[in-house]
PLY file of the C-alpha trace (Angstrom):
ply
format ascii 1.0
element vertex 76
property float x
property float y
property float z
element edge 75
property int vertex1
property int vertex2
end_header
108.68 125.02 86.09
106.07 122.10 86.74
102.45 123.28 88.13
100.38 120.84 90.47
97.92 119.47 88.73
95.00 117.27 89.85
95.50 113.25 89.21
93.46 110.32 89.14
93.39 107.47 91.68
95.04 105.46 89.45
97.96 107.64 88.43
98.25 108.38 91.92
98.72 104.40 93.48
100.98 103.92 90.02
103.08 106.87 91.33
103.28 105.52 95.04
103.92 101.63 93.88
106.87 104.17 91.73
108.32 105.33 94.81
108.03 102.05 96.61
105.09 101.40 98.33
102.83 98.07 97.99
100.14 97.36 96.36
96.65 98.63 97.66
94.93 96.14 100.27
91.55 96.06 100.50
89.92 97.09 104.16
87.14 98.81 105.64
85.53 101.59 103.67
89.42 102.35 101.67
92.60 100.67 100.58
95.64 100.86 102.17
98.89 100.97 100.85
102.14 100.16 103.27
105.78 101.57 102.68
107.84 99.96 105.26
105.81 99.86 108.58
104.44 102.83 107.39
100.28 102.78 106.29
98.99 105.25 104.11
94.96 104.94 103.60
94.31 106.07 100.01
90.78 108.15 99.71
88.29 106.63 97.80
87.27 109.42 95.28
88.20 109.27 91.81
90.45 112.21 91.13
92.07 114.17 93.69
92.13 117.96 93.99
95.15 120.08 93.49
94.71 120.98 97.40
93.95 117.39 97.99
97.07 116.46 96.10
99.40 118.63 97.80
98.12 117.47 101.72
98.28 113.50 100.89
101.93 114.11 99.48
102.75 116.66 102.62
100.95 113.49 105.01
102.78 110.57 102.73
106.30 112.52 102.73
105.67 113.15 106.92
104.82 108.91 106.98
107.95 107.63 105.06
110.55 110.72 105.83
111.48 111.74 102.05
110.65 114.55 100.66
109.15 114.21 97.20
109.59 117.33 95.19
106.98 118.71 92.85
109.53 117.94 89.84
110.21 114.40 91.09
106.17 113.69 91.52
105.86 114.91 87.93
108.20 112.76 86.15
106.79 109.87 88.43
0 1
1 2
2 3
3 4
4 5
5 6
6 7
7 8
8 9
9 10
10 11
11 12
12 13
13 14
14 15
15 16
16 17
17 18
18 19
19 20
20 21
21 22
22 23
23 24
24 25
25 26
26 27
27 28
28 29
29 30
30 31
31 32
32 33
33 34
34 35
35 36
36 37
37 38
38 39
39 40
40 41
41 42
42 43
43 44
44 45
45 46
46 47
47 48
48 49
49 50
50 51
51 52
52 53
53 54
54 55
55 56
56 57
57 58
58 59
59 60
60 61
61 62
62 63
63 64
64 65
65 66
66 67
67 68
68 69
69 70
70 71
71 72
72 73
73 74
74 75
């Protein structure tokens, strides 16, 4: 059984562009990313907490309707 783990910014927009978001856009103080009409701002830190981890997928999965399971986000 997979554990959560923490990820880097990187892995992490490789993993969204994986499920089918856009690139990053630059604007403001963070990038954005867009799935559909949906906009998800990506933080700006360089590696994301487990906790962290777990609320941008809960807020990302509420934005775009899918649910992404841990297993699914690991083999992204």
């Amino acid at each position: 059984m997979p554990k959560w783990k923490p990820c880097k910014r990187r892995e992490f927009i490789k993993k969204l562009k994986r499920i089918g978001f856009e690139s990053p856009e630059p604007g403001g103080n963070h990038f954005y990313m867009r799935y559909g009409t949906y906009t998800f701002t990506v933080p700006s830190n360089q590696e994301y907490s487990v906790p962290q981890v777990k609320m941008l997928l809960e807020e990302i999965e509420q934005g775009i309707r899918k649910e992404i399971p841990l297993g699914e986000w690991e083999r992204l």
